[in-house]
C-alpha positions as semicolon CSV with decimal commas, in nm:
position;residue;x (nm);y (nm);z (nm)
1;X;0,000;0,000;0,000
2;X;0,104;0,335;-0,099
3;X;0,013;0,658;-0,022
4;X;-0,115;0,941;-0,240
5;X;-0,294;1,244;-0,311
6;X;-0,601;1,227;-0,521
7;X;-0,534;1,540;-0,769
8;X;-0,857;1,528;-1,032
9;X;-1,089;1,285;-1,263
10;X;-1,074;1,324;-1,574
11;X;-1,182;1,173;-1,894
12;X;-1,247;0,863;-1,737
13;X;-0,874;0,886;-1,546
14;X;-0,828;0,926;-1,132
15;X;-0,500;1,100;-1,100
16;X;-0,301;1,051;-0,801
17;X;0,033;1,228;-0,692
18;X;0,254;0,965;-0,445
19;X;0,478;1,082;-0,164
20;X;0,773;0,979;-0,373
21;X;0,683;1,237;-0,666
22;X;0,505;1,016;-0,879
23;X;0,182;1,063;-1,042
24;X;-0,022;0,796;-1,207
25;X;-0,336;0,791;-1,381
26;X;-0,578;0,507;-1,268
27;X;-0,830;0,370;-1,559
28;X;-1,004;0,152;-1,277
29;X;-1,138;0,120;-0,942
30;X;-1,252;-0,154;-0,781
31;X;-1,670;-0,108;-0,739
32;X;-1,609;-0,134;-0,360
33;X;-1,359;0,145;-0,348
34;X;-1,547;0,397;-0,528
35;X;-1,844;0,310;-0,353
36;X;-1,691;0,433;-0,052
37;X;-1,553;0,724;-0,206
38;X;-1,722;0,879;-0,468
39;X;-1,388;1,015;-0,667
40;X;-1,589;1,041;-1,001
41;X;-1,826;1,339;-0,843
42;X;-1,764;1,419;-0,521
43;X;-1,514;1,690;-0,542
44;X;-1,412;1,739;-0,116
45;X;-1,206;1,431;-0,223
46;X;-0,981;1,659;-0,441
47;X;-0,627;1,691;-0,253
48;X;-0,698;1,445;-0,007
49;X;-0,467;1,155;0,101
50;X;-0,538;0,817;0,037
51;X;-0,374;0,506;0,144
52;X;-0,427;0,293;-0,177
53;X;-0,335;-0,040;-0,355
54;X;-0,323;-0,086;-0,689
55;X;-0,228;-0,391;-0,962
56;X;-0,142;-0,311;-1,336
57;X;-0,342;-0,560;-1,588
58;X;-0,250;-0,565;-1,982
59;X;-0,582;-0,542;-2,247
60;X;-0,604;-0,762;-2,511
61;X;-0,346;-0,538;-2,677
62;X;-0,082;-0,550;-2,416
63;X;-0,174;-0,196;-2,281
64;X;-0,095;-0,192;-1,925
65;X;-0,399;-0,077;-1,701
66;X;-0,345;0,030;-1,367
67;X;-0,632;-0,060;-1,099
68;X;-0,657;0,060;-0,746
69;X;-0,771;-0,249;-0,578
70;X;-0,797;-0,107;-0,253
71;X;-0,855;0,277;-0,099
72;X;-0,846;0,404;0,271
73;X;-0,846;0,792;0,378
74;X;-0,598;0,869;0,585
């Protein structure tokens, strides 16, 4: 588990800036995850830290995906 800041959604991505300067755009989130927290249109999430998990899938054309698999505010 890392942890990072959520930064913005857009066009379908979840951005997310880690402690270690990294930023990565997330394609998916697990249903039970955004259940919880409602990235996609609840703005008060904007520049709030998350503890988060992610895995990175490939498409049927080898694209990697990254998922978050698991969120937690901190």
């Amino acid at each position: 588990m890392g942890t990072a800041i959520f930064q913005q959604y857009e066009n379908g991505f979840f951005t997310f800036l880690f402690d270690d300067g990294v930023k990565l755009d997330f394609e998916e989130i697990h249903p039970k995850a955004l259940y919880h927290y409602d990235l996609k249109n609840d703005n008060s999430f904007v520049g709030q830290s998350f503890k988060l998990s992610f895995i990175e899938v490939f498409d049927d054309k080898d694209q990697a995906i990254y998922r978050i698999e698991r969120l937690e505010l901190v």
